[in-house]
N, C-alpha and C positions, 0 to 999 in steps of 0.2 A: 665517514671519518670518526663519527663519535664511536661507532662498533669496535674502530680499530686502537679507539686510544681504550677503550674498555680492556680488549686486550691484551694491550700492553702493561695495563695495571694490573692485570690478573697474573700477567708473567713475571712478572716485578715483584709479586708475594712469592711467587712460588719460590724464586731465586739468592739465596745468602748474598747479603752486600752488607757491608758498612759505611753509610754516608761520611764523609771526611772534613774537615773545615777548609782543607787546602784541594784545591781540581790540579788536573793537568790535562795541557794542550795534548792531544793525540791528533794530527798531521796522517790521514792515510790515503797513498800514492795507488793506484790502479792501472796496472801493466795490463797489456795481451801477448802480442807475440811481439818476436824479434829477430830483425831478418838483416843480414849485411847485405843484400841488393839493396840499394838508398831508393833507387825508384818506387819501393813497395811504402816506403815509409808513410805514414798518416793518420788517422786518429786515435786507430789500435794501431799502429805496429810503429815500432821506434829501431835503429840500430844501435847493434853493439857500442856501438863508440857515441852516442848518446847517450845509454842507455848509465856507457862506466861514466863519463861526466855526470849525470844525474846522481851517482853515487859518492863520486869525490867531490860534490859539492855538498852533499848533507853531508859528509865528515869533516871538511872543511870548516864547518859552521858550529859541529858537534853536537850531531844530531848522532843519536843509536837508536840501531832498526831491532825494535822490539818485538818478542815471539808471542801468539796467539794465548799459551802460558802463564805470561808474564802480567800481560793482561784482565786474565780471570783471575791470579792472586791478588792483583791490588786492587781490583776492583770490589772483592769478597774480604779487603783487610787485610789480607796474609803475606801480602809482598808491597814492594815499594817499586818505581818508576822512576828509571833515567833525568836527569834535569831538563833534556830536549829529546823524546820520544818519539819514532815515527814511525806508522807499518807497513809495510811494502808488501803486494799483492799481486799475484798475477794469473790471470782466469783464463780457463776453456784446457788447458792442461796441453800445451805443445810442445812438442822436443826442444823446440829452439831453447825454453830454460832449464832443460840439463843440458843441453849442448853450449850453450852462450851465455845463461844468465850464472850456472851456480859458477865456475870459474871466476863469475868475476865477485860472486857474493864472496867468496875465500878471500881474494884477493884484497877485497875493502872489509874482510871480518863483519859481514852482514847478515841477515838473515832477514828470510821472507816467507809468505803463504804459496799452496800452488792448487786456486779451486780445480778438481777435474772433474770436466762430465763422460761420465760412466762409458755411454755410446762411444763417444772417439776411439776412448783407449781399448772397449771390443774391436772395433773395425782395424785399427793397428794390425793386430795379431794376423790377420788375414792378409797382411798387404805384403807383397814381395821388395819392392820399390819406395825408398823411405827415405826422408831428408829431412834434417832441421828448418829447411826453408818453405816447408809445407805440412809438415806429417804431425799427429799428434804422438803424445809418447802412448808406451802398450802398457798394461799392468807391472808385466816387470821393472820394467825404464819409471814408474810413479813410485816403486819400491827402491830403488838406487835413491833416485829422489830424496826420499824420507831418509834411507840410511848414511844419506850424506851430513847431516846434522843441520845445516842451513834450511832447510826448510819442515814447513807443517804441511797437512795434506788435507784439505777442506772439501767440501760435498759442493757442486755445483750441479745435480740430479743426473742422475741415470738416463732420461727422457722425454726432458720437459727443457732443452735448452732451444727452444723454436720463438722467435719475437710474435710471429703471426699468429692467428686468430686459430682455431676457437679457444683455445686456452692461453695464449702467451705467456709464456716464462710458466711458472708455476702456480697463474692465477685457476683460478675456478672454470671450470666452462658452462657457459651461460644455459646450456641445456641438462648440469647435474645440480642433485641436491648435493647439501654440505655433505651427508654421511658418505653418498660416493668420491666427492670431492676429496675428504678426507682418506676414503681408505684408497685410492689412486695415489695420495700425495705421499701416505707411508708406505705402500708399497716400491713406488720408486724410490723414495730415501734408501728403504731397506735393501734393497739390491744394489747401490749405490755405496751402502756403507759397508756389505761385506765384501765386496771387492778392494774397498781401501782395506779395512781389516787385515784381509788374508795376505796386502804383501807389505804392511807396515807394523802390523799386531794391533794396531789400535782402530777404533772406530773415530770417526771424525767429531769432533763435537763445534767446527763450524761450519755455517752454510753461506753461500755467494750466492746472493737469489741473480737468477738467469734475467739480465737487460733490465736488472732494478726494482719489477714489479714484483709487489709484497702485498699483501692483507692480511687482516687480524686473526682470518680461520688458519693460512701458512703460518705464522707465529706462534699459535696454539697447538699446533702438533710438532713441530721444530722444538716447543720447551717439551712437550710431552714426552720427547727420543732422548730427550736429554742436550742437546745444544746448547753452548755458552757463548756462544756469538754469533753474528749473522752479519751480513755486510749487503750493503745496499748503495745505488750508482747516484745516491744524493749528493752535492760536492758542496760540501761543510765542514770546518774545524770541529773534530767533537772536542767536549769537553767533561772528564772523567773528574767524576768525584764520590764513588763509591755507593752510588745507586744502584739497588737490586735491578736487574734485566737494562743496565745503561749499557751494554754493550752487544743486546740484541737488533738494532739496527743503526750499527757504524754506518756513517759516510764517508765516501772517498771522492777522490779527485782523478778520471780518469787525462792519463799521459799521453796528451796527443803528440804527434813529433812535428806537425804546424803550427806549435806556440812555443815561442822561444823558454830557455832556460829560466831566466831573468823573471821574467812576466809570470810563468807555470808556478814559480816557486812563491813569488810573492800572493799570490791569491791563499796560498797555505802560509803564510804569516811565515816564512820562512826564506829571510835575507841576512 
């Protein structure tokens, strides 16, 4: 622990902020997929028709779903924040949110994240037989994506989305040094960000660590690539007030479709 808070203060110099006198609540929500079979519904997957009630109730309230952007200006001074801010996020990159979710982001003037791992969207291109209700989207379908303006297109690894052992998620494996540790973890970045790159023009400057798990040596090379945020499966109100590197490890609230509306929102201060 102490290793890791070491490096978060060393992230923290490295990165422009302007501390504020005034914070703001940032509220962020953690989607997976979404499927109109209701049977499949449950911790990840929600439906459509939850999915837009969960939308017309933050607008309802006047809450605006703020872009990854928006966030690095005000955090670094340069911009200012909504009076009730919230990020909307949605991991592992499936079709179902160009097929289901951006329709309804239009519909309610929203905008969201969409972490993809690298892997999925290779194996797409291969597949003849393809459905929102199962398939991940391919490289081109993450580039639709981006060029529909409602979303940002975040790194969730190339090859490192596994919960199980020996490495989980993109921690270390207990049989490498750091140095290889490190140059594994930038290589899959690397691979990772030029295929965002190539069909959005940009390189990703946030990362969705894979099922939560983070350390202070992944935080050290994540600022090193240049990343301005990072999102983690801790489920916390942040609270923003213009601290260097305060937006390297966001928490979210992930959207089970087993907890009612009512209850889901109040745990995010949001009634």
């Amino acid at each position: 622990m102490r290793r890791y808070v070491m490096a978060l203060l060393l992230l923290a110099a490295l990165l422009p902020g302007t501390a504020r006198a005034e914070t703001a609540s940032l509220p962020v929500i953690m989607y997976h997929h979404v499927s109109k079979d209701a049977s499949k519904a449950g911790d990840y997957v929600v439906t459509p028709e939850q999915l837009e009630g969960d939308l017309r109730y933050l607008r309802e309230r006047g809450y605006t779903a703020v872009s990854l952007r928006e966030l690095v200006e005000y955090s670094r001074g340069t911009g200012t924040l909504p009076e009730k801010p919230v990020l909307i996020t949605f991991d592992d990159g499936q079709l179902s949110v160009l097929e289901y979710v951006l329709p309804l982001l239009e519909k309610y003037d929203m905008f969201a994240v969409a972490a993809v791992v690298g892997k999925y969207c290779d194996r797409e291109e291969t597949l003849e037989y393809r459905s929102p209700e199962y398939s991940y989207m391919t490289w081109a379908e993450v580039g639709e994506l981006a060029a529909s303006g409602r979303f940002e297109i975040a790194s969730h690894t190339q090859d490192m989305h596994e919960e199980s052992f020996p490495r989980r998620g993109c921690m270390p494996k207990v049989t490498e040094t750091m140095e290889q540790y490190r140059a594994a973890l930038n290589a899959d970045l690397e691979a990772v960000e030029r295929k965002i790159e190539a069909v959005t023009g940009e390189r990703p400057f946030c990362f969705a660590y894979p099922f939560g798990f983070h350390c202070s040596e992944a935080a050290e090379v994540l600022a090193g690539r240049g990343y301005a945020v990072a999102l983690t499966c801790e489920e916390r109100v942040n609270v923003l007030s213009g601290e260097p590197g305060e937006l390297m490890e966001l928490a979210r609230f992930n959207r089970s479709a087993n907890e009612n509306r009512l209850s889901f929102f109040a745990r995010l201060g949001i009634v």
